[in-house]
ZATORDO-516853 format. One record per residue (C-alpha): x, y, z. Coordinates in Angstrom, 2 decimals, m for minus. Each point is the difference from the previous one (the first is absolute). Layout:
rec c1:X; c2:Y; c3:Z
...
***
This chain:
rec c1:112.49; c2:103.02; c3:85.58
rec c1:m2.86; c2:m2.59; c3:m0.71
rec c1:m0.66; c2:m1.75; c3:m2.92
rec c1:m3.04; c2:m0.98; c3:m1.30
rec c1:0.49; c2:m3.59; c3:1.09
rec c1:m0.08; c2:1.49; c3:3.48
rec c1:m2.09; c2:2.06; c3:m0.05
rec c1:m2.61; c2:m2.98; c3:m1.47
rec c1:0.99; c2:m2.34; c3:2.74
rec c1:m0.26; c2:2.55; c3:2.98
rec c1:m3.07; c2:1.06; c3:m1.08
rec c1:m1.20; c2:m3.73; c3:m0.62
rec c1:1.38; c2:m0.78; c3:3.68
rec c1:m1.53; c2:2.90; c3:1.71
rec c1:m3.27; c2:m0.08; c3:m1.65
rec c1:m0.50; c2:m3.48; c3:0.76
rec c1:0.90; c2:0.46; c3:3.16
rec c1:m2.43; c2:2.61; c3:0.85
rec c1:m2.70; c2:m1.50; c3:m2.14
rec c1:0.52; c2:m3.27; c3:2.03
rec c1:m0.29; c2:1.91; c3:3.02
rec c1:m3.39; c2:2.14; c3:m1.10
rec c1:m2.06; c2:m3.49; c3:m0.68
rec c1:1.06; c2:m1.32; c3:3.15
rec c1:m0.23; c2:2.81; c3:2.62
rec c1:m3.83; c2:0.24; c3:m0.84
rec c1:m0.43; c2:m3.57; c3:0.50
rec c1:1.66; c2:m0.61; c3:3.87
rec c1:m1.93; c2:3.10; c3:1.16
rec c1:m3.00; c2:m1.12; c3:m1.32
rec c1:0.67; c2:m3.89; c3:1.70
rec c1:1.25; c2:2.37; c3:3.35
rec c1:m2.73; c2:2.19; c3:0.42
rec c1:m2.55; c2:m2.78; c3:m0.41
rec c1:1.84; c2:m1.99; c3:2.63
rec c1:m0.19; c2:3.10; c3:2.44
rec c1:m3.17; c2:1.35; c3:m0.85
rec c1:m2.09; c2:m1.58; c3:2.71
rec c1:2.52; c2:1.65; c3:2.75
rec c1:0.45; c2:3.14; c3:m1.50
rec c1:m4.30; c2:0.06; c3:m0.23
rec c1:0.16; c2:m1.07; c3:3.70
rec c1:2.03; c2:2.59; c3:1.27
rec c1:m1.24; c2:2.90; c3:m2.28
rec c1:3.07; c2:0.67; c3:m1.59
rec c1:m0.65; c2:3.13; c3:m2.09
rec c1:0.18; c2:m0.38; c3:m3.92
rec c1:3.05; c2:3.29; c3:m0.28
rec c1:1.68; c2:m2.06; c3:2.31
rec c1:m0.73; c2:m3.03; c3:m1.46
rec c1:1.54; c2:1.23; c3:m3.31
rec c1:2.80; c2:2.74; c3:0.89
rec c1:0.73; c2:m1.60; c3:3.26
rec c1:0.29; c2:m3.08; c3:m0.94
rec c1:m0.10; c2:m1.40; c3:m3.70
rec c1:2.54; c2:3.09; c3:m1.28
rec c1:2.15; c2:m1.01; c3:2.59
rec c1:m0.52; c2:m3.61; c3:m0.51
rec c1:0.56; c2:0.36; c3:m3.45
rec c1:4.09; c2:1.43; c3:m0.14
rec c1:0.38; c2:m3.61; c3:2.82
rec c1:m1.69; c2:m2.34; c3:m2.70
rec c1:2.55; c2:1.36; c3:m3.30
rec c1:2.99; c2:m0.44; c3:2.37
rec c1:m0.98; c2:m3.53; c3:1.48
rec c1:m0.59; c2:m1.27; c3:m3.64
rec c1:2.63; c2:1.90; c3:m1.76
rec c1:2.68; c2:m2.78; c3:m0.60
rec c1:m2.53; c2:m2.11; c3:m1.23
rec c1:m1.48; c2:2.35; c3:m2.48
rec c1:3.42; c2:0.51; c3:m1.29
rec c1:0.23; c2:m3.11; c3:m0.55
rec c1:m2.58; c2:m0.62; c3:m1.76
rec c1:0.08; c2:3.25; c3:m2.48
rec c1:3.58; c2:m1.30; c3:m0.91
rec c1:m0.86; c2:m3.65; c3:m0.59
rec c1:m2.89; c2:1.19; c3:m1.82
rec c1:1.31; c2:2.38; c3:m2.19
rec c1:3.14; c2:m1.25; c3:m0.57
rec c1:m1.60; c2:m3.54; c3:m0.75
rec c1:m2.16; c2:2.09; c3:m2.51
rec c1:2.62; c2:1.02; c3:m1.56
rec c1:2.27; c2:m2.94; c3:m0.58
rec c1:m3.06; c2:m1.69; c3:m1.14
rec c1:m0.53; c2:2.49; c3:m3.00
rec c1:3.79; c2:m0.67; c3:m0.70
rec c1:1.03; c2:4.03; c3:1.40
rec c1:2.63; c2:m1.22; c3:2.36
rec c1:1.75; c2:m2.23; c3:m2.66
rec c1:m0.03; c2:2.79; c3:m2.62
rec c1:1.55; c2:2.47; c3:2.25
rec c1:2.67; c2:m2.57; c3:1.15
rec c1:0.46; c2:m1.13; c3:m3.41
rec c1:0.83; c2:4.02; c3:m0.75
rec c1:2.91; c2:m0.05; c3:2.31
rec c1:m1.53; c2:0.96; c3:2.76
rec c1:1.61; c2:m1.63; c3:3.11
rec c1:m2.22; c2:m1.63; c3:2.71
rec c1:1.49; c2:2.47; c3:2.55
rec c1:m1.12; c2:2.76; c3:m1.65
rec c1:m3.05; c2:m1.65; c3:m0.52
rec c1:m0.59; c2:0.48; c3:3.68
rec c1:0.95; c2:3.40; c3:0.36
rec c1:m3.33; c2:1.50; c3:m0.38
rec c1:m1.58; c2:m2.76; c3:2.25
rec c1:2.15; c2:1.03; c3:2.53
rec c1:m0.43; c2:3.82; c3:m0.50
rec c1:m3.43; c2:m0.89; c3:0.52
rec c1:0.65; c2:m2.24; c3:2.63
rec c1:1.58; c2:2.95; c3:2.34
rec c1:m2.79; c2:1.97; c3:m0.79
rec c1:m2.25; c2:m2.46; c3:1.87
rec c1:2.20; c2:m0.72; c3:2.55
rec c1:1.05; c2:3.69; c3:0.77
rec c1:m4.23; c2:0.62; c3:0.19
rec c1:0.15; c2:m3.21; c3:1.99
rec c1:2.42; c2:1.29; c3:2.85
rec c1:m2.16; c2:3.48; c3:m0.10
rec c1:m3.07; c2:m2.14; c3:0.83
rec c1:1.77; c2:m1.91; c3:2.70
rec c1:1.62; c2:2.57; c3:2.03
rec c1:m2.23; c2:3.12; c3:m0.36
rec c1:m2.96; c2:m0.25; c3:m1.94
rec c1:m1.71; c2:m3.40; c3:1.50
rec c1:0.86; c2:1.01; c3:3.73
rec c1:m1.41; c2:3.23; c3:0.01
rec c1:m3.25; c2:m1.58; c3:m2.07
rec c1:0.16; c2:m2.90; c3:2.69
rec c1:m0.58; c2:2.29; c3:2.85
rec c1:m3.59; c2:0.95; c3:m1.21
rec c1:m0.61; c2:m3.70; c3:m1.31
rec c1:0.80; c2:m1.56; c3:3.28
rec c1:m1.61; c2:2.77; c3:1.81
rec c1:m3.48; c2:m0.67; c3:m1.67
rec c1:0.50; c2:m3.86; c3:0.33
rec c1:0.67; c2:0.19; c3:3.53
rec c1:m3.50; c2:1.82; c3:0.76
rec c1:m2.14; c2:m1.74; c3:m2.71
rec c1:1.58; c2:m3.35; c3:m0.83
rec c1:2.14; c2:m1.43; c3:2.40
rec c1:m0.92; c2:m1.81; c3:3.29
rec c1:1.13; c2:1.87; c3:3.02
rec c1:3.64; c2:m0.34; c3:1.00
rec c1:1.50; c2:m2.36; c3:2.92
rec c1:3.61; c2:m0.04; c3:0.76
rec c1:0.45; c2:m3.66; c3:0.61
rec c1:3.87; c2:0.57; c3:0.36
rec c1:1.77; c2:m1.44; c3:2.99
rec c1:2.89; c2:0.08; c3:2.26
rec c1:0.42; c2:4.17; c3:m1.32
rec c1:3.73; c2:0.63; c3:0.62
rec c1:0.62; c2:3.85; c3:m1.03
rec c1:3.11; c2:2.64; c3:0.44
rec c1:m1.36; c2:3.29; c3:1.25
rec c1:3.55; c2:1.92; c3:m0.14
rec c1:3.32; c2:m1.35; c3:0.28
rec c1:0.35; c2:m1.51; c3:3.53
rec c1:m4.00; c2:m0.71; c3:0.43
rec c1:m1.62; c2:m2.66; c3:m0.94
rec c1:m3.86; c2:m1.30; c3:0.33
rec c1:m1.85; c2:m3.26; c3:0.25
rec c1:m3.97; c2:m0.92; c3:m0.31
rec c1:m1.36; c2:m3.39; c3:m0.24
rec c1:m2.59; c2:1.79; c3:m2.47
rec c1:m2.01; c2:3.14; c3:m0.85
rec c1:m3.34; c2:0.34; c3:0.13
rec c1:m0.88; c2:2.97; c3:m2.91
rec c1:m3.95; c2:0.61; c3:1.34
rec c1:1.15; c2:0.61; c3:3.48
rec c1:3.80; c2:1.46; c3:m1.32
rec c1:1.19; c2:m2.01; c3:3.04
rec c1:3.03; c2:m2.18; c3:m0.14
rec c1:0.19; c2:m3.47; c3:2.56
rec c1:2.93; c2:m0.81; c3:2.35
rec c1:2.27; c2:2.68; c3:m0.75
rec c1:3.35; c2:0.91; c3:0.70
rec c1:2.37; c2:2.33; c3:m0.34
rec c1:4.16; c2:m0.68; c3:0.72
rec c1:2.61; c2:2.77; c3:m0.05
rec c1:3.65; c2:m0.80; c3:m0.98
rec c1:3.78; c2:2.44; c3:1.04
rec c1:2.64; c2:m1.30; c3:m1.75
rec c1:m1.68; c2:m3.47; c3:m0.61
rec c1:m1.53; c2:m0.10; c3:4.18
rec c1:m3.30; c2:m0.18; c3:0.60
rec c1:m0.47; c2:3.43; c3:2.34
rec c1:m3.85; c2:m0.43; c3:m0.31
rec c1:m2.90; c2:m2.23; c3:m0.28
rec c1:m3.74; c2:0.57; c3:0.11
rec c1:m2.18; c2:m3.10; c3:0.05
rec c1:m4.18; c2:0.82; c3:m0.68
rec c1:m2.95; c2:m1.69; c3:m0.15
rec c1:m1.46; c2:2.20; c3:m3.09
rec c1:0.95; c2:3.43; c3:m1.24
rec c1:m3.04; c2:2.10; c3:m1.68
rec c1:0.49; c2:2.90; c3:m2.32
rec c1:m1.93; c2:2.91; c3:1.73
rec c1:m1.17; c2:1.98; c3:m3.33
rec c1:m1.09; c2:3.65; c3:2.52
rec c1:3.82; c2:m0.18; c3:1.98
rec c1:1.58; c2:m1.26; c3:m3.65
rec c1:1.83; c2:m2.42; c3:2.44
rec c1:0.46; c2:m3.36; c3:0.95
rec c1:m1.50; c2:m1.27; c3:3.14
rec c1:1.77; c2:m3.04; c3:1.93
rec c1:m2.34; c2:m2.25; c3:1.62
rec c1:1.46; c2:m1.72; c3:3.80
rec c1:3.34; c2:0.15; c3:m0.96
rec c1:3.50; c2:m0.91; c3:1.80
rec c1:2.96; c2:2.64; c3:m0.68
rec c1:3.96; c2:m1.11; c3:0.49
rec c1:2.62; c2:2.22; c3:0.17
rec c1:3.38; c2:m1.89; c3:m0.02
rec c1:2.97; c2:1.69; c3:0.74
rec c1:2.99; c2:m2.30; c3:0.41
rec c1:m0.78; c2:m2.48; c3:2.55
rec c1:m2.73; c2:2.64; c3:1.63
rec c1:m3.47; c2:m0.50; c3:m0.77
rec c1:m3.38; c2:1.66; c3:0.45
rec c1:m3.41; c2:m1.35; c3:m0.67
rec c1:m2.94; c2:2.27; c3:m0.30
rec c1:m4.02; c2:m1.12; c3:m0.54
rec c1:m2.58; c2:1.80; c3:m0.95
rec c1:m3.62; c2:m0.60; c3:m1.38
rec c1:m0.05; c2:3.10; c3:m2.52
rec c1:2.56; c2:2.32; c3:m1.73
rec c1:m0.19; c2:1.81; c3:m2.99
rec c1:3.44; c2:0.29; c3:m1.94
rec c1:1.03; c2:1.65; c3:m3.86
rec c1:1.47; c2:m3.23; c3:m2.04
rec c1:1.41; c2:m0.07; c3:m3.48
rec c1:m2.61; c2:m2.10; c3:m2.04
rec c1:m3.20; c2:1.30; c3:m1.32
rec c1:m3.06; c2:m2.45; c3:0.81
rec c1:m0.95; c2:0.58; c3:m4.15
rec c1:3.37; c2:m1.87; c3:m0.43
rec c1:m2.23; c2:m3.23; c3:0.70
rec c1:m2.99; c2:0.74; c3:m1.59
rec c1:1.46; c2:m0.19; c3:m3.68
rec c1:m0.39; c2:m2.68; c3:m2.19
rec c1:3.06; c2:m1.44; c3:m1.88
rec c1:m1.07; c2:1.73; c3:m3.44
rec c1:0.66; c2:3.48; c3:1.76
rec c1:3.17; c2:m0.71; c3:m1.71
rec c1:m1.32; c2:0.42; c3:m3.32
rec c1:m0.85; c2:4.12; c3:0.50
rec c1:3.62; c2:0.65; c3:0.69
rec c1:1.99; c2:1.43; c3:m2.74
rec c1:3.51; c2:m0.65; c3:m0.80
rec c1:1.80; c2:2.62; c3:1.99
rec c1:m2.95; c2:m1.04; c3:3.26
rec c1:0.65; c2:m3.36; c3:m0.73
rec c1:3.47; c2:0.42; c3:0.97
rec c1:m0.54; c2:1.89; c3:3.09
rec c1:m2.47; c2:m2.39; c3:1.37
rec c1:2.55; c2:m3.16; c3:m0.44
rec c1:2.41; c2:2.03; c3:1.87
rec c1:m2.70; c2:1.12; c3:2.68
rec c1:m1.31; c2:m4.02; c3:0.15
rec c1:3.77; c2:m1.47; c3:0.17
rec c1:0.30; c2:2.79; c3:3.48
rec c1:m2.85; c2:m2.14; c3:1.45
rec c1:1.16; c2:m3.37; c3:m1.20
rec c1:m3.47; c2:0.04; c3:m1.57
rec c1:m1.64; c2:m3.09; c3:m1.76
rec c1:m0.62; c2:2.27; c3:m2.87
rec c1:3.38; c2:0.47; c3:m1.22
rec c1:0.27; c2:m3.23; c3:m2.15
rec c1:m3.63; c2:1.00; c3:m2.18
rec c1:1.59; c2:3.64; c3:m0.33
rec c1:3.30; c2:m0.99; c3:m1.27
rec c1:m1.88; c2:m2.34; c3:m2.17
rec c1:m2.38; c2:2.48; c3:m1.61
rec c1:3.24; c2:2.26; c3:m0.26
rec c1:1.75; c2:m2.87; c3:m2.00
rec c1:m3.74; c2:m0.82; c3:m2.19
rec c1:0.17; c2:3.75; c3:m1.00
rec c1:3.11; c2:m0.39; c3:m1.85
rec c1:0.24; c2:m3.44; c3:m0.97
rec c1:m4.15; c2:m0.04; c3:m1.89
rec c1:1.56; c2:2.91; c3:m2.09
rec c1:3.34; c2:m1.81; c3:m1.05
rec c1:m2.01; c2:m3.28; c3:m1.07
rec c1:m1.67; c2:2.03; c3:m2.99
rec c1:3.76; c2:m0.49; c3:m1.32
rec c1:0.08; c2:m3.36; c3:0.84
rec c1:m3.10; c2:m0.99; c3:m1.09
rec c1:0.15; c2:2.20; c3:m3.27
rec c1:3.34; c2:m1.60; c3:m0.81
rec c1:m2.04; c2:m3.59; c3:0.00
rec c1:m2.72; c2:1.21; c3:m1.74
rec c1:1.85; c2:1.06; c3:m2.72
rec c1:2.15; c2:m3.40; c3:0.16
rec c1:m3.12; c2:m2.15; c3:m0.32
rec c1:m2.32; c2:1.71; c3:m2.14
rec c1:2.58; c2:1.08; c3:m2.74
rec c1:0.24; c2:m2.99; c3:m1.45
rec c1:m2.89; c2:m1.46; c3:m2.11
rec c1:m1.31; c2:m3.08; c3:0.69
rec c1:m3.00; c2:m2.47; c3:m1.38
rec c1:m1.90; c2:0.51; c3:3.32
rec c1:0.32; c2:3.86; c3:m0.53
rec c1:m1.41; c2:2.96; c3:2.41
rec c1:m2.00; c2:m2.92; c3:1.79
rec c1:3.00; c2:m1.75; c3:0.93
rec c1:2.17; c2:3.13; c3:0.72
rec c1:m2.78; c2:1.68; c3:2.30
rec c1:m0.36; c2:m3.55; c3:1.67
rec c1:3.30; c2:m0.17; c3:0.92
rec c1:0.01; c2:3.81; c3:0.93
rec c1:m2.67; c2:m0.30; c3:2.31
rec c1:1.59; c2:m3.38; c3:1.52
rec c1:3.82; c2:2.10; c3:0.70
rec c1:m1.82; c2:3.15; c3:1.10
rec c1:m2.41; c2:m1.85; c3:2.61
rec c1:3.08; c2:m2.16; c3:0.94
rec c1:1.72; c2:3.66; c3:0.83
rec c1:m2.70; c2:1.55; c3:2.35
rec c1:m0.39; c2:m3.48; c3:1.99
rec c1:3.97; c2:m0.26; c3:0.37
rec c1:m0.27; c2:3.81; c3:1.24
rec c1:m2.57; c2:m0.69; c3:2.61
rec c1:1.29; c2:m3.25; c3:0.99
rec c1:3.46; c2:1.32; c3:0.16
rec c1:m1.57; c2:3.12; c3:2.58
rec c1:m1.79; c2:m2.31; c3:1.97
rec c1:3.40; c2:m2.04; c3:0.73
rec c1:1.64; c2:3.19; c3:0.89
rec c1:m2.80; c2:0.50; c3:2.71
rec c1:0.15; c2:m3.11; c3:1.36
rec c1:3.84; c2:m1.25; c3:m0.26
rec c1:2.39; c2:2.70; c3:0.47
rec c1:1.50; c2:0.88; c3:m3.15
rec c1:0.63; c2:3.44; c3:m0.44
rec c1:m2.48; c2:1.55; c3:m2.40
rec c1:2.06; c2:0.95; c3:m2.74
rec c1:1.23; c2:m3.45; c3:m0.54
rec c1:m3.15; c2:m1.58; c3:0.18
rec c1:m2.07; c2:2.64; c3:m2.03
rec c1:2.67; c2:0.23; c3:m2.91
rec c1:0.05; c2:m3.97; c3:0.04
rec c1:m2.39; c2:m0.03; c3:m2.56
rec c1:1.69; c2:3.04; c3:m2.60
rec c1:3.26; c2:m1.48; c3:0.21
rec c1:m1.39; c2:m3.66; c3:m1.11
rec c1:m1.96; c2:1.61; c3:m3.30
rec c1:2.84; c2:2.15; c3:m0.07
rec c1:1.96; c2:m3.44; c3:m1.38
rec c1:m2.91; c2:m1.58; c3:m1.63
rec c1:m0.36; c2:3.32; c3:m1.74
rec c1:3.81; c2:0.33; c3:m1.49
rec c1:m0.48; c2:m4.22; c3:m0.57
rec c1:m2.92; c2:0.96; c3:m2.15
rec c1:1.31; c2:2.80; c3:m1.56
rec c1:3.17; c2:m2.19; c3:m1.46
rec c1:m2.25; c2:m2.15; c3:m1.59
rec c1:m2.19; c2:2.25; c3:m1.58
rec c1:0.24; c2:0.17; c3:m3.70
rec c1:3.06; c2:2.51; c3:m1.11
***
């Protein structure tokens, strides 16, 4: 059962958080919609949409991106309120142990992070599918796929090549397509262009060369024109790399396992937003644990200091997160290493800071 000492700090925790949250929501939209006024007045976007469309969708993507710094802060602030008016030493000096000292700040820690990992995986992607939606027609600049040298799996012994795509005429340059039986190439089609034909629903190959290879026989077919049925989907190109972001947890998975078929370029950013989803979540331990380490101690520089240093740790965290994303992009490492990096580091300052916080 609770006691009144948790039930005092969980509601101290929670209703800072919250409160943190409600002065600060108001503020970013106010700062975004005055930076996207002027496009959203230039392309008539309507005022319901403008608000239900958009902001209430925007607003669910703003709590989660902030979250583990707003937890953060409401336990450095609190907490540091506290020790300063002397609480925390009279409920230590009362034989209360440090460790169960933290057990309401963690009860309300898994509170945050269970609404956290709701956000993530279901709330925010279904929300993100209107956002990005209205963006897309009254924001953003038109979409180019500027991707090169397109390798893609069709099924499992076809394979396609395109030295680009152009989305405005759905038309894909120098393509080919290569056929393997038991690891022997049996066919090859080499193309000038092939077009996505939108009345036939088909795919029409521009003066092409066919070859059928069977053992050491060969035949070679041309042709200017022929219409064929091939397993990719010209809106496949035409998505931009946050079309990740509207997939929930259980469509997140399917699509990695769809993309990792093709050998798609998109399989490192979904793994990574898979990984983001659980470790953003687990940091409001982490960084609860430190909060509680710093602040619960009093000090001559009091909250000042504490929310100082809060702010420093908690800004330090998101960078290391983003920087740690961006080097799984562009190095190799698999995205679970390089996205829990940054959790298992505070993970050790955290238990460092909690043995020297006062007992």
């Amino acid at each position: 059962m609770f006691k009144k000492l948790d039930i005092y700090i969980i509601k101290k925790f929670l209703g800072t958080f919250f409160f943190s949250l409600l002065l600060i929501i108001p503020v970013i939209v106010v700062f975004d919609l005055s930076e996207k006024m002027r496009d959203f007045i230039e392309r008539k976007a309507p005022i319901h949409g403008i608000i239900f469309d958009y902001y209430v969708n925007f607003v669910p993507y703003l709590v989660n991106q902030f979250s583990p710094l707003f937890v953060f802060i409401a336990v450095i602030f609190f907490t540091s309120k506290m020790a300063s008016n002397s609480e925390i030493v009279a409920i230590l000096s009362s034989g209360i142990s440090f460790k169960r000292l933290l057990r309401p700040y963690l009860i309300s820690a898994f509170v945050l992070a269970i609404l956290s990992f709701y956000l993530n995986n279901f709330l925010i992607p279904s929300a993100n599918k209107d956002r990005l939606a209205f963006e897309e027609i009254y924001y953003r600049n038109k979409f180019r796929n500027d991707a090169n040298n397109i390798h893609l799996q069709i099924d499992p012994n076809t394979y396609i090549y395109m030295t680009n795509y152009n989305v405005d005429l759905n038309m894909g340059v120098n393509f080919s397509i290569e056929t393997f039986k038991d690891g022997e190439l049996v066919y090859k089609l080499l193309s000038d262009n092939v077009q996505w034909d939108s009345l036939k629903n088909s795919w029409g190959i521009s003066n092409y060369v066919e070859r059928h290879i069977d053992g050491i026989n060969e035949t070679i077919t041309k042709g200017l024109r022929k219409d064929t049925l091939l397993n990719f989907n010209p809106e496949e190109f035409k998505r931009r790399d946050n079309f990740i972001e509207t997939k929930n947890y259980f469509e997140l998975n399917e699509l990695i396992t769809e993309e990792k078929f093709k050998g798609s370029h998109f399989v490192i950013d979904c793994e990574i937003k898979k990984q983001e989803r659980a470790a953003y979540p687990f940091a409001t331990f982490v960084l609860t644990i430190i909060g509680v380490s710093l602040s619960s101690r009093k000090v001559r520089g009091g909250i000042g200091l504490h929310i100082g240093i809060g702010l420093l740790i908690s800004f330090s965290y998101i960078l290391f997160m983003q920087i740690s994303s961006t080097f799984a992009k562009n190095s190799g490492v698999p995205a679970i290493i390089a996205v829990w990096i940054p959790n298992v580091l505070y993970s050790i300052l955290a238990l460092y800071l909690l043995k020297k916080a006062p007992k």
